[in-house]
N, C-alpha and C positions, 0 to 999 in steps of 0.2 A: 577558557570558554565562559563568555556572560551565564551567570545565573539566568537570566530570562530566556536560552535557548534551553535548559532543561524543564522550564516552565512550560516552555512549547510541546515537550517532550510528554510530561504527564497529561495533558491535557490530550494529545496524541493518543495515548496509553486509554484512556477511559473512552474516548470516539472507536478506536479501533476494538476497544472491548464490544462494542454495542452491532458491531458491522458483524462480528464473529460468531456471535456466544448466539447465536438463536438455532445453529445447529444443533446444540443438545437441550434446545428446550420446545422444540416444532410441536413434540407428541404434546406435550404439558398444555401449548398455546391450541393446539386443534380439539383438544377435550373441554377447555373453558369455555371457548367462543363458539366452542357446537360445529365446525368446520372440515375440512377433508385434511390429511395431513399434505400433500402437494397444495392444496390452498395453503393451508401458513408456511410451508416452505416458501410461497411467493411473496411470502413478506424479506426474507435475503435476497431475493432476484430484485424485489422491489429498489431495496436499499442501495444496490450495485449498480441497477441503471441511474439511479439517482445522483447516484456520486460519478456517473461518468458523465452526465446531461448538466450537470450545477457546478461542477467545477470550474468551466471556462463561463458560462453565463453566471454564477456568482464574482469570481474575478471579475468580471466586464461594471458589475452588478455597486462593488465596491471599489470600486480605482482609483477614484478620487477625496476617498476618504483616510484618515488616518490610520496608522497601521492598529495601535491599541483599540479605537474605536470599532474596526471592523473585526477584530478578533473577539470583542466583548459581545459584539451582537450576536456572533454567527454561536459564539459558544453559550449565550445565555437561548437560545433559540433552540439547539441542540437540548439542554438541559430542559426547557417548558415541554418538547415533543417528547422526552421520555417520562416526563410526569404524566401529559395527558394518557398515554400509551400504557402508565400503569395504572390507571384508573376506570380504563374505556370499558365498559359491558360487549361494547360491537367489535366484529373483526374490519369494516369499513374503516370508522375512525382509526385502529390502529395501524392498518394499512396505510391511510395517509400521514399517519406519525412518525413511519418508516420512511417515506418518501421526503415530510422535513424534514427528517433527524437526515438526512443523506444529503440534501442543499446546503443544509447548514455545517454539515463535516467536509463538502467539497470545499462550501467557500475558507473554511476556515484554514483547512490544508494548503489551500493557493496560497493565502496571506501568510502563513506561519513558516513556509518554507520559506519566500522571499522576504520576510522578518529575520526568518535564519541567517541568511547569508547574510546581511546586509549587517547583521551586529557583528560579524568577524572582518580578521582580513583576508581578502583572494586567498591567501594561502591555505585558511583553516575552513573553507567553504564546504568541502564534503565533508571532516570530521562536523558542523554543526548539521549539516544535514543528516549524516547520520544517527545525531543524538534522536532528531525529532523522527529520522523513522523508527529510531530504535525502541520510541511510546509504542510502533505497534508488536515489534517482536517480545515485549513485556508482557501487551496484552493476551497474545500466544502462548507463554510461558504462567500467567497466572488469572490473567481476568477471565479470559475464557472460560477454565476449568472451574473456576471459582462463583461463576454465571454459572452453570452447569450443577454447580453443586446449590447453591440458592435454588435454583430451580427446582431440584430434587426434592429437597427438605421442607422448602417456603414456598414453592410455588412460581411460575415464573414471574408473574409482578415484580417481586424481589427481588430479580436480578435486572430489572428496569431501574425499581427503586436505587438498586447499588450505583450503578450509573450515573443516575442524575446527581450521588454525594457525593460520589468521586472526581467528579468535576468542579463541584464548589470550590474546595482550594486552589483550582488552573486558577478558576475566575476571579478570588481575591490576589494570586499570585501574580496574574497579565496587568489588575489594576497596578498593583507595587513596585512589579521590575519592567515591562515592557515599555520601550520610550514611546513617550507621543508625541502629535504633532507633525510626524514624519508620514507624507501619501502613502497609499500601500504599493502605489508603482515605483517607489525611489527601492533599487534592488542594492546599491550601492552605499557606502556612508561618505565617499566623496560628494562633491557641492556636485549639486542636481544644473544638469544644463538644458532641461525643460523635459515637462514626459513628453514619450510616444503619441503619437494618433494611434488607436485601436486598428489602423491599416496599417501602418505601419509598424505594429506588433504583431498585426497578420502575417505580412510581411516575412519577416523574421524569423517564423516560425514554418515557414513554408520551404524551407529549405531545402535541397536533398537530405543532407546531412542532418536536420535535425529530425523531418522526417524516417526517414532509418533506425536513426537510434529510439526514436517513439515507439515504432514497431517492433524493434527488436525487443524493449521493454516487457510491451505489450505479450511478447510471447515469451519471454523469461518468466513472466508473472501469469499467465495462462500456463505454464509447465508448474511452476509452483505451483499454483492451489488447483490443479489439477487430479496430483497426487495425493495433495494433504487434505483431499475432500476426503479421498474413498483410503485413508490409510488406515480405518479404523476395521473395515471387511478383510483389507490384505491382510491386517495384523490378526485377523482370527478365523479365519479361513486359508488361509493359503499359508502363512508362516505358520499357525498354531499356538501363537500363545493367548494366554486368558483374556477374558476382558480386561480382569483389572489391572492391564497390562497399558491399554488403549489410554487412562490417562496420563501415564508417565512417557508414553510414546510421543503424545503429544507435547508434551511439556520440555522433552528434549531438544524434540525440533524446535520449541522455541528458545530453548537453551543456543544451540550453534544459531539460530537467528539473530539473536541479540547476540553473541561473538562476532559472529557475520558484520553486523553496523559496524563495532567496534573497530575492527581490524580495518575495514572500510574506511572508515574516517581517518584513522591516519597513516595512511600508505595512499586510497588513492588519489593524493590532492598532487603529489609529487609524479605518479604514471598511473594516470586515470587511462585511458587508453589500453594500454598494457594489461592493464587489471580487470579491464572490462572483457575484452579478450581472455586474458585467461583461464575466469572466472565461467565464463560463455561455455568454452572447450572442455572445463573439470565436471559442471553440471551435464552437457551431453554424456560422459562417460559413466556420471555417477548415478544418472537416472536409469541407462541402460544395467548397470550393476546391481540397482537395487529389483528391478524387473528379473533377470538373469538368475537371481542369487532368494528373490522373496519366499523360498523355504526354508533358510536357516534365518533363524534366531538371533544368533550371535551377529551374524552381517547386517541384519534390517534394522538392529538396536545402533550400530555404528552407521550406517549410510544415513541413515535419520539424522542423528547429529551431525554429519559434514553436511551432507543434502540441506539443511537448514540452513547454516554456515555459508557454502555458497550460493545460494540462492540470494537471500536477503543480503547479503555482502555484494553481489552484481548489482541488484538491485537498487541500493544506494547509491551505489558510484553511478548508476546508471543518470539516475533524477539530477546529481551535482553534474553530470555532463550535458545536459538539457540545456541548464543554466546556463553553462559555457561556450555550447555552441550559438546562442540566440540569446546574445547581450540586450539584443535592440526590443526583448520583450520581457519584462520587468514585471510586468502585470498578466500576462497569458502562460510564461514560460513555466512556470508554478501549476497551473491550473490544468496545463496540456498534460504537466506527466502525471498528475493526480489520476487523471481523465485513461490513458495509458495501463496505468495500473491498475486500476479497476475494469477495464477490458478486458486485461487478463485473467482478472481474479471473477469475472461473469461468465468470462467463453470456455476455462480451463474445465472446471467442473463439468459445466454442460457437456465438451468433446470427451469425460472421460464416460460419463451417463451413457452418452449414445455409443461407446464399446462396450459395456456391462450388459446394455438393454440388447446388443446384437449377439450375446452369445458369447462372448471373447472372454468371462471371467475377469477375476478382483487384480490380475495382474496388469489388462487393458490399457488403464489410466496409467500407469506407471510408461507402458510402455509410447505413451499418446505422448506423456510430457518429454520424453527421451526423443521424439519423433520433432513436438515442439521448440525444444531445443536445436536440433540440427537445422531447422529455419533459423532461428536467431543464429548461429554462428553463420549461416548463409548471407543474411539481412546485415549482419555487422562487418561481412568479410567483403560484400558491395559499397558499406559506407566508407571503408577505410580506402577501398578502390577509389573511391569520387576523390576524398579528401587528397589521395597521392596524385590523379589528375587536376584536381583544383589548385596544389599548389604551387606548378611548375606557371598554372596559368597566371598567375596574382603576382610570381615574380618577374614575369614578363612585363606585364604593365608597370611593374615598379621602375625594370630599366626603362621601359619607354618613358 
């Protein structure tokens, strides 16, 4: 694997820190700037629609520029919005620092994915994909809790400040290993036989097939962080264990997260398909287990670690299959499942809120993502339908 796709990785890691950590710093950010605590919680709704709005219009945005060069904007861009952001007296400005810091991590995620593939070969495409999602299951496992604790001690500035240093090194590192020269729409390292028209990436992307598995995505990733919003109430109200439980909870989940990428990468480039499926069918079962079962202890500490595991391990295969269904789009296929992902990571939370807010208790969500689940195996059980109709169709025309 090119050193420059773990470069993509860390840089990954410190964005995805920044999208996450203001969960445990909301109370911190609403005492400084004089604001309501649901006001600064809408500085992460902020960030979420941002990256679901910037992802496709940052790609569109950058297309024809080089790959190094669009990864150095969007990330030095990202780095000036959490400076401002730790500097701001107003909750405005920092609202809108949230809203670049979220343009700038879409665009960046477009380009860095299709930088990914494109420095391996076909065969090694979901192992480098999953190194660069594996920057966010990192951030999971340490940036997060580590914002959190900044926050605690220093204030939340601090855990802005951390941000913006931990990116410094992506941004000497993109300059050193990542190749230039090369558009950010050439997704391949074979000789380029002209880009796309933006229609004809539209195109492309319109598919049944790729639609389905966007959606399915969408709701893999709406059951994850569905759960892993409200896992911090289940874990002390309904299971019973202490608080100082809640950081090592979390930090396991991103422990089988980052297993999850790993295992992802090199199994599913050989049966992606298969994997993705399977993957689909284990998380329905293990959401409904974790719901079933969230008064022992001993089960809600193991289900968290598989539950991570397969969640972020579908999810990878998921993004590398994107790619592979919609060749003909180089420059939006990146940007779509960016877009995907972050639908699910906006809408999960929210479906699990409005079971909390109606009465149903801290088991709710759990049981919303189990629920969500059963769609995506539904949604990927219709795309495999198409695909087994389309390709009796496609061999017909071939005899003809």
């Amino acid at each position: 694997m090119p050193f420059a796709v773990y470069v993509l990785g860390l840089a990954v890691f410190a964005q995805g820190t920044s999208e996450f950590m203001l969960s445990g710093l909301v109370s911190g950010i609403a005492e400084d700037l004089h604001v309501s605590i649901p006001a600064a919680g809408l500085l992460t709704s902020a960030f979420a629609v941002g990256m679901v709005i910037g992802a496709p219009l940052m790609a569109l945005f950058s297309r024809k520029w080089p790959r190094r060069r669009a990864l150095l904007i969007f990330l030095s861009a990202f780095v000036a919005a959490h400076v401002v952001g730790a500097v701001t007296p107003t909750y405005e400005v920092l609202l809108a620092t949230r809203i670049v810091g979220a343009l700038a991590n879409a665009g960046f995620w477009a380009v860095a994915l299709v930088a990914a593939i494109a420095m391996v070969e076909p065969a090694a495409r979901a192992r480098a994909t999953s190194v660069v999602v594996g920057g966010v299951t990192i951030a999971c496992v340490v940036g997060v809790p580590a914002g959190a604790l900044l926050g605690e001690h220093l204030g939340w500035r601090a855990a802005f400040w951390a941000v913006a240093l931990v990116s410094l090194p992506a941004l000497v590192a993109i300059v050193l290993a990542v190749p230039g020269g090369r558009p950010a729409t050439a997704a391949s390292p074979a000789k380029d036989t002209g880009s796309p028209t933006v229609r004809e990436e539209v195109r492309s992307l319109t598919g049944h097939r790729v639609l389905l598995t966007l959606l399915t995505m969408a709701l893999v990733q709406g059951a994850t962080f569905c759960a892993f919003s409200y896992l911090e109430p289940l874990a002390t109200r309904v299971t019973g264990l202490g608080a100082g439980w809640v950081p090592a909870l979390l930090a396991l989940f991103g422990v089988g997260s980052l297993v999850g990428v790993t295992v992802s990468g090199r199994v599913a480039d050989a049966r992606r398909s298969t994997f993705v499926v399977a993957g689909t069918v284990s998380l329905v079962v293990g959401w409904a287990a974790l719901a079933l079962s969230a008064a022992s202890p001993v089960a809600v500490v193991a289900l968290v670690l598989v539950l991570g595991m397969l969640a972020f391990g579908t999810g990878s295969a998921m993004i590398s299959q994107v790619f592979q269904l919609a060749p003909g789009a180089p420059t939006l296929a990146g940007s779509f499942a960016t877009a995907a992902f972050n639908v699910g990571a906006a809408a999960g939370p929210w479906l699990g809120g409005l079971t909390i807010d109606a009465g149903f208790g801290f088991r709710s969500p759990v049981w919303v993502s189990a629920t969500l689940m059963v769609l995506a195996l539904a949604t990927a059980g219709v795309s495999r339908l198409a695909a087994g109709i389309a390709e009796p169709d496609s061999q017909k025309l071939q005899l003809q």
